[in-house]
N, C-alpha and C positions, 0 to 999 in steps of 0.2 A: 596471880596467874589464873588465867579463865578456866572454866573448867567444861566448859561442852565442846562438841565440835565444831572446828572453824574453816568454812569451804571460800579460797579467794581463788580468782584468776588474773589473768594478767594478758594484756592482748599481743600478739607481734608486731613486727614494722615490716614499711616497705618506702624504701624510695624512691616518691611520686614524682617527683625533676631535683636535678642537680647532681647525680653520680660522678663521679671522676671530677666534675669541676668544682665542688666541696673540697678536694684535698689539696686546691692551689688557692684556696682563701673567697669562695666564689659560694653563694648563698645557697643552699640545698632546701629541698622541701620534703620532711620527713611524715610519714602519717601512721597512727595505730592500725592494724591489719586485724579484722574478725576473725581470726582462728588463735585459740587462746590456751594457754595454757594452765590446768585448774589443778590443785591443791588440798587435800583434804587434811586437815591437824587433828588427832585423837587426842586426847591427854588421857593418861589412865594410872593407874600406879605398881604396874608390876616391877619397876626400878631399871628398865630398858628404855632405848630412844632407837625407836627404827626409820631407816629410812628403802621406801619399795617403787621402783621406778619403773611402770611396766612396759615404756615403749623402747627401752636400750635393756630389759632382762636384769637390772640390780635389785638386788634385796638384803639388805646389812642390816645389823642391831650392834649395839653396843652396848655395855651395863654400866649404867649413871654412876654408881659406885665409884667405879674406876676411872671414868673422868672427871668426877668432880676432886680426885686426890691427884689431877695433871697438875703442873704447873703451866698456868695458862697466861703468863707475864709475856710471853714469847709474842704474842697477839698484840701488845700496848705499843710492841716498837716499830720504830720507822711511819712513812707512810701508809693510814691505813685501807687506802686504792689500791696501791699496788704490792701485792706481796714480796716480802725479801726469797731468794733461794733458800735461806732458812729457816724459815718460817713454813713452809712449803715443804719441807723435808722434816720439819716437826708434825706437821699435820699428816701425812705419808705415815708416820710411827702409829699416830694414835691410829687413822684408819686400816692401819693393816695391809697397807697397797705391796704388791709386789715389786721385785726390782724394778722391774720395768714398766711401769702406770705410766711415766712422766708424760707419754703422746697418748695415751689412751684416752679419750672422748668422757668414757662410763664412768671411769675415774676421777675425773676433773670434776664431775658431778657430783661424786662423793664426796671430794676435799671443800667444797664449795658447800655443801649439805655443813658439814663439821663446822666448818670456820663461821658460818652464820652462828648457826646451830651456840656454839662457844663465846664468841664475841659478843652474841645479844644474850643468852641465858645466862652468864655466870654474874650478872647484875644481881641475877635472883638469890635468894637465902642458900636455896638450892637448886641444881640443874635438875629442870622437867622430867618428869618418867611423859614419853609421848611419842604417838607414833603419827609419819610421815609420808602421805602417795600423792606421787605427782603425777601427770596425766597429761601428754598434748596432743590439740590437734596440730602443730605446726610440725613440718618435717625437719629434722634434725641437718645441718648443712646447708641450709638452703639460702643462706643469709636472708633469712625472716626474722631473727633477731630470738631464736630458741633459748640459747642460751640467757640471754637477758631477760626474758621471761621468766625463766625458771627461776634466777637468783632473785628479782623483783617478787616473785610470790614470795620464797624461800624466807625473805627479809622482811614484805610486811606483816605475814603469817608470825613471825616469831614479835614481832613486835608487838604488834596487836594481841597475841596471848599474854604477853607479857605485861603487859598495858603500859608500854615506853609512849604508844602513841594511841591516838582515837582508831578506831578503825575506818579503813577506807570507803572510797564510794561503797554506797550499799544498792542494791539491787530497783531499778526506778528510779531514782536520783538525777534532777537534771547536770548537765556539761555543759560546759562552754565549748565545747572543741567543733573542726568542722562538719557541713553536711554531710552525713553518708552517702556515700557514695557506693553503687554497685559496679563490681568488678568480676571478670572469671581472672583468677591465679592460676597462672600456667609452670610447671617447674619442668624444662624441658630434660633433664636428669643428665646432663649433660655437664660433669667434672670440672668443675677452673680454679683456678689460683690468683684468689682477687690482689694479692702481693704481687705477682707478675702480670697481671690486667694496670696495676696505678704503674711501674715501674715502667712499661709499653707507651703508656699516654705520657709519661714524663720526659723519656725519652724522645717520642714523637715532637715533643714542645721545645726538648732541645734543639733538635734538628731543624723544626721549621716555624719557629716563636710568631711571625707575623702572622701567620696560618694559623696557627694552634689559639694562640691568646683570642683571636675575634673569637673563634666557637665557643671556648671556654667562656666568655663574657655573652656571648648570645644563649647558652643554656643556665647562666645566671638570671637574663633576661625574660627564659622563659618560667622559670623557680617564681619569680615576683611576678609575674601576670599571672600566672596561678593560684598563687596567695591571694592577689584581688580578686581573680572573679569568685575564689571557695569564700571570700570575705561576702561579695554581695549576693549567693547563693545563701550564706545563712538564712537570710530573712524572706527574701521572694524567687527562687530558683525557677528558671525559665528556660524554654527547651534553645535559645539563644547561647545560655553561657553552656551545657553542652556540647556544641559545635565547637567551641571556641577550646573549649577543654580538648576535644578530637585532634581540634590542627594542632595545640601547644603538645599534644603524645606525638602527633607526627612529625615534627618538624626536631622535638628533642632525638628521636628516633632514628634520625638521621645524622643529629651533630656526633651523637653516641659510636654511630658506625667510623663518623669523619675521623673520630680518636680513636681505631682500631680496633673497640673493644663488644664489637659485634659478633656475631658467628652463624654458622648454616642453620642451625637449628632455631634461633630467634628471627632470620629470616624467612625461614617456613612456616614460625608462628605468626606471624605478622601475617604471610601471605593466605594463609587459613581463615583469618579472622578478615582481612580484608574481601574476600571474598562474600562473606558474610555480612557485609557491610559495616563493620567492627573497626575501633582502633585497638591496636596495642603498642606497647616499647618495652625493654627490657628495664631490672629493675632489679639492682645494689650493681656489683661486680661486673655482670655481661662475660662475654666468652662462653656462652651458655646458663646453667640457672636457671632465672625464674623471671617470668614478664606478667605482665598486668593487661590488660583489655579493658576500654569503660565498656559498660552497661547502662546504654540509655534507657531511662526511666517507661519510652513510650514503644520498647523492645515485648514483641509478644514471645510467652512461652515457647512455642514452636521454633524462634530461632536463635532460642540462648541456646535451646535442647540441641540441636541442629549442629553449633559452632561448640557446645563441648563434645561431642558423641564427634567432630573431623580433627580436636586437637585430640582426645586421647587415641583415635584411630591412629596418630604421627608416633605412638606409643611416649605420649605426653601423662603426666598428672595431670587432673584439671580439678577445681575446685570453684562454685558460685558462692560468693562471699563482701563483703563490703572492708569499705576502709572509711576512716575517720570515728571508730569505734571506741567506747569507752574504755577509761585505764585502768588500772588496776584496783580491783573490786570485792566485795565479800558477799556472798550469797546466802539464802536460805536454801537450805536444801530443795524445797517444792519448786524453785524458783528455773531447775537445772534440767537437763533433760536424763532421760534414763539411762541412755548410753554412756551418756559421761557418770552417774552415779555408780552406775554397776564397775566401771575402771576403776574409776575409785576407790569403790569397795573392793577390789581384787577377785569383780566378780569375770 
């Protein structure tokens, strides 16, 4: 078991082409999103395991003692991706949840803390005395992929103190992954239910399958001309494959709409940043949520400033940020900024 502190992060997603038509077998183009979600592991030996989450308000301890005398066999059974109801309702015991946690968000973060937490530590002689802060910039809901960030720190954090595995990229380290790219992240705060967003488009495909199936195969279409040109943009990027990146956000932008799952508010982002001479499209779900905008590289300051200061004016988030960012990482501390350290620190 390591014994100093161990700061990892973990970055979010967004999906750059291919929404809704991934769920009918149609090639989607997934990318890391720079707002990340960072980790701080203490070890110490008071005989406590805490875990402090300061952007949803949790704060739990537990006394190692008493977990390590669980019978933690319950963990070995069944598939271990997907939890049994029972299993779920043994973890619920040990963390103390009230009757009614089962939809609570704060919760689910707890059970997900524990079940790592048990599943990777009880390897050891004995379960860890050590303490747990997680920290994100991503906004919670927003299908940026919060939650998977957070159980990806959660799991390589424990592994890595545990020494099950090396530890992850370390800070400088080159990737293989694509070029970065600059984006503003717009989350228009606008509510949807990506379950009745796919259900919409499936139905629409029932309804009118000649119609439906070309868009579905032309946003396929644009998924893999994306893929090429981020391919030949690794090595000599050219204000050419830009443009071309522009028209494949417009044109998907619009297949998006064709399958219903557009709304007034991602049209008003569009039409903001259009203005500006910007592309954007939306991006996971739609019916509101969160859209993307590229950032041409030969964009002066004055008219990023410009294009975020008329999206939050729409009383939008906005955030300047890149995608094609590294994965999940281990830091030195000097290496972090001091806002995210003082979170951390529970300052």
């Amino acid at each position: 078991m390591l014994s100093e502190v161990l700061l990892v992060s973990a970055p979010g997603k967004v999906i750059l082409h291919g929404e809704h038509a991934v769920v009918h077998g149609k090639v989607a183009l997934a990318v890391a999103l720079n707002l990340r979600t960072f980790l701080r592991l203490q070890p110490h030996s008071t005989g406590k395991v805490g875990l402090n989450l300061p952007n949803i308000g949790i704060k739990q301890a537990w006394d190692v003692a008493s977990l390590q005398l669980l019978d933690t066999s319950f963990l070995e059974q069944g598939d271990i991706t997907a939890l049994t109801p029972e299993q779920v309702e043994k973890l619920k015991e040990v963390a103390g949840c009230p009757e009614d946690c089962a939809d609570d968000h704060k919760w689910l973060a707890v059970l997900a803390f524990l079940f790592l937490y048990l599943s990777i530590c009880r390897k050891q002689r004995a379960l860890p005395s050590l303490d747990v802060t997680v920290w994100s910039e991503l906004p919670p809901g927003a299908g940026l992929g919060s939650s998977a960030a957070y159980s990806v720190c959660l799991a390589a954090a424990f592994l890595a103190a545990c020494e099950e595995i090396p530890n992850p990229l370390k800070d400088g380290e080159p990737t293989s992954r694509p070029p970065a790219l600059k984006i503003l992240l717009t989350n228009t705060k606008v509510p949807r239910s990506t379950k009745a967003l796919v259900a919409g488009v499936r139905n629409r495909l029932l309804k009118f399958p000649e119609i439906v199936t070309p868009v579905l195969t032309s946003i396929e279409a644009i998924s893999l001309e994306c893929e090429r040109v981020l391919a030949e943009m690794a090595s000599t990027p050219t204000p050419g494959h830009y443009l071309v990146l522009e028209e494949l956000i417009d044109m998907n932008q619009h297949h998006l709409n064709a399958l219903g799952v557009g709304h007034a508010s991602l049209d008003q982002l569009c039409q903001v940043t259009t203005a500006h001479g910007l592309h954007s499209k939306l991006t996971g779900g739609g019916g509101g949520g969160c859209g993307i905008t590229l950032l041409r590289p030969d964009l002066q300051r004055p008219e990023v400033e410009a294009a975020k200061q008329a999206l939050t004016g729409c009383g939008f988030d906005c955030w300047e940020t890149s995608i094609g960012a590294p994965g999940v990482s281990v830091h030195a501390a000097t290496s972090l900024d001091a806002p995210i350290l003082q979170a951390l620190d529970g300052v």
